[in-house]
N, C-alpha and C positions, 0 to 999 in steps of 0.2 A: 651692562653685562661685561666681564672681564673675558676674552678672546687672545691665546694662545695662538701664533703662526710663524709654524714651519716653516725655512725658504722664504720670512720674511725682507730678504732683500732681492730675492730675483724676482725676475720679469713677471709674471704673476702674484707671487706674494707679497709684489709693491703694491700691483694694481687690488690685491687684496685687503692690504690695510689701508690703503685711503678709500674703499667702501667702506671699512667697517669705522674709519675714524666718520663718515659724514652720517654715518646712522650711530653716532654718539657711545659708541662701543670702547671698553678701556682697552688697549690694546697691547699684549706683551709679545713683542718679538721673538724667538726662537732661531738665531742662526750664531753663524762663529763671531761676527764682531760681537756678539753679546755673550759669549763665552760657549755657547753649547755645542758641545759636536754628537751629532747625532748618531754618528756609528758606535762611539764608544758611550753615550747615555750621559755624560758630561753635564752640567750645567742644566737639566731637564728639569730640577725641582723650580726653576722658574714658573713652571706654570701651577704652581703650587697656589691654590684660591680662585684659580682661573673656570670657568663656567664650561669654555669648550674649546677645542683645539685645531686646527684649520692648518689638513697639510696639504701645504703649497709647494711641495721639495721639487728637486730635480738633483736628486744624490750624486755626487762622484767621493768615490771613499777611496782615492788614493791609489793606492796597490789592490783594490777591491776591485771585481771587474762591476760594470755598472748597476747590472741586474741585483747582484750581492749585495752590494751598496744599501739598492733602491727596498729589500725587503730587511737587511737589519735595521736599517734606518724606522723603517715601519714597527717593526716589533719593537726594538727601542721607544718610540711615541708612544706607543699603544698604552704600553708596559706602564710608563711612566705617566700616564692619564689615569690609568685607574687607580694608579698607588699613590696619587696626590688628587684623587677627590675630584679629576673633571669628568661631566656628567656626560657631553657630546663630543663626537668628533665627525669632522667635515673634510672629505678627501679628493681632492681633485685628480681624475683620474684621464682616459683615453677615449673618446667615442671610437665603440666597433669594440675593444680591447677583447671581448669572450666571442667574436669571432674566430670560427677554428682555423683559417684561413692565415693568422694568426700565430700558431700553433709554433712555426718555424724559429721566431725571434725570443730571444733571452730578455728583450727587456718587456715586451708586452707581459710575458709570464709574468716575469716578477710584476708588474702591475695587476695581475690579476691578483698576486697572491697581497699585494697589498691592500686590495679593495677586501679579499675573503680575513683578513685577519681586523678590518675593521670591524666588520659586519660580527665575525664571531666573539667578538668581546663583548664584555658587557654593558658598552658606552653605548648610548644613541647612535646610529649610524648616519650619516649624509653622503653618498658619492654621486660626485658631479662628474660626469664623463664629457670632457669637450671635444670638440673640433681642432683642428688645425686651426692658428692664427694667423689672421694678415703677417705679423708680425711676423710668421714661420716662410716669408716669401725667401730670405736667403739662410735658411737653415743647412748645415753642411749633409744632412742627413739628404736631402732631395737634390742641393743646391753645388754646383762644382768649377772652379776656376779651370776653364780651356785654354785656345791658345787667346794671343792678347787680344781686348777686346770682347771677349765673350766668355759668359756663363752655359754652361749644359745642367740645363732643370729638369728633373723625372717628368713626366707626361704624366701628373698623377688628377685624379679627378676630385677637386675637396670641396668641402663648404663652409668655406673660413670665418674665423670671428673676431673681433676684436678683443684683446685680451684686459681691457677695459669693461667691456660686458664681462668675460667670464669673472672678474675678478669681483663684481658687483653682483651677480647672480651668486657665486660662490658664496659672499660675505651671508647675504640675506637668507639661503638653504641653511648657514649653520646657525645662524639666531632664531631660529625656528624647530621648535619642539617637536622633531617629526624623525622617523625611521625612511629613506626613501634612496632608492639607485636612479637616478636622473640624465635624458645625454641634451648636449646643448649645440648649439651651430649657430651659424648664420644665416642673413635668408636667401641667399641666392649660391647656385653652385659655381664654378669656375674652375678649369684647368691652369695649376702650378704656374706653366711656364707662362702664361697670359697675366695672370695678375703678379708675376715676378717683374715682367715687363711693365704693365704700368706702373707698379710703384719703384722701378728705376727710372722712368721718364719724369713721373712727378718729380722727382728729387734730383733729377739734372743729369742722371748717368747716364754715359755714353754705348758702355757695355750694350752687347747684342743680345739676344739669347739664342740659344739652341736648344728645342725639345727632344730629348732622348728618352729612348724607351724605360718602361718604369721595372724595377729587379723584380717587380713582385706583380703580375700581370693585373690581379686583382684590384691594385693600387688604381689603376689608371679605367678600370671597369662600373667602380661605383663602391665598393667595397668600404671607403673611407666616408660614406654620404651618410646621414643620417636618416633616421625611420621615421615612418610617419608618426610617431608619439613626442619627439623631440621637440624641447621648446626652442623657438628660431627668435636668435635676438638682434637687433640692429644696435650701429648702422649697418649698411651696403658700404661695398666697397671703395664706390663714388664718393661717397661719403665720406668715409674713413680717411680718405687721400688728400682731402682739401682741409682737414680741421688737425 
């Protein structure tokens, strides 16, 4: 099967093409080293004979604010799927994201509106809604340089994943003949500032942290946990730190 992916070189849509290269899938890149810009629709006939198209983005368009970015980039993919004959598309998106709680942020919207412009096309749909990743422990969005010596981490409450499982769950949702909105996690929960500190201790850093309150109350409430219908994929955290 020929596979199309967006955001093929970031932190996900690496961990996405080396799923889909170990389940023998042909794989065509879609990012700027390979010519395409996805704001402007550039370079999109790439995936011209391609089967399905697997967006893995994390848009920033420049002078676009991100939100902007994050939905023409979508209409651009879309657009450009069905006018070169791909039959699926597979979207990774946010666990929680159509919570109203939600309502507040420019960039969740626009994720929402990237999942409704998959769904409303004509292409098979797949959206993968994840979790927060281990990997999301010093994200600038939660994570913040204090005075020296110490990080201030939101007090958020998550159920992190590995972005090696999403990107393996992702691969195998979209080689698969199916219509389906999916949310994925880890299996254990964990508060931010705790697993930021272990995985700076694993790795030798001296930094301290500090738990500060989280901007959005809910954050820090459960709001970011997944339902009980969510598939829970390992490793644990433990886990994840030693390999």
């Amino acid at each position: 099967m020929r596979v199309a992916v967006a955001g093929a070189t970031g932190l996900a849509g690496a961990a996405v093409c080396a799923a889909l290269e170990s389940e023998r899938a042909d794989v065509v890149p879609l990012s700027r080293s390979h010519g395409v810009d996805l704001i402007s629709g550039a370079g999109l006939e790439r995936m011209r004979g391609c089967d399905v198209v697997i967006d893995a983005t994390n848009v920033t368009g420049g002078d676009l604010p991100r939100d902007v970015a994050t939905v023409t980039a979508a209409e651009r993919l879309v657009e450009a799927a069905v006018e070169h004959g791909v039959r699926r598309v597979a979207v990774l998106s946010i666990l929680g994201v159509d919570d109203p709680g939600f309502d507040e942020f420019p960039y969740y919207r626009a994720k929402r509106e990237q999942e409704r412009l998959a769904l409303a096309s004509p292409l098979e749909a797949v959206i993968v809604r994840s979790a927060q990743w281990f990997e999301f422990a010093m994200n600038p969005a939660a994570v913040t340089t204090a005075d020296e010596g110490y990080l201030e981490v939101a007090d958020w409450l998550i159920q992190p994943v590995a972005v090696s499982s999403v990107g393996c769950y992702l691969a195998r949702s979209a080689l698969k003949p199916n219509r389906e909105v999916v949310s994925i996690a880890g299996p254990e929960p964990v508060r931010l500032p705790e697993m930021t500190r272990r995985i700076l201790s694993t790795r030798g850093d001296p930094r301290q942290i500090r738990a500060v309150e989280a901007r959005v109350a809910a954050f820090s409430s459960g709001a970011l946990l997944p339902d009980a219908y969510a598939s829970l994929l390992d490793p644990r955290l433990n886990e994840w730190l030693v390999n």
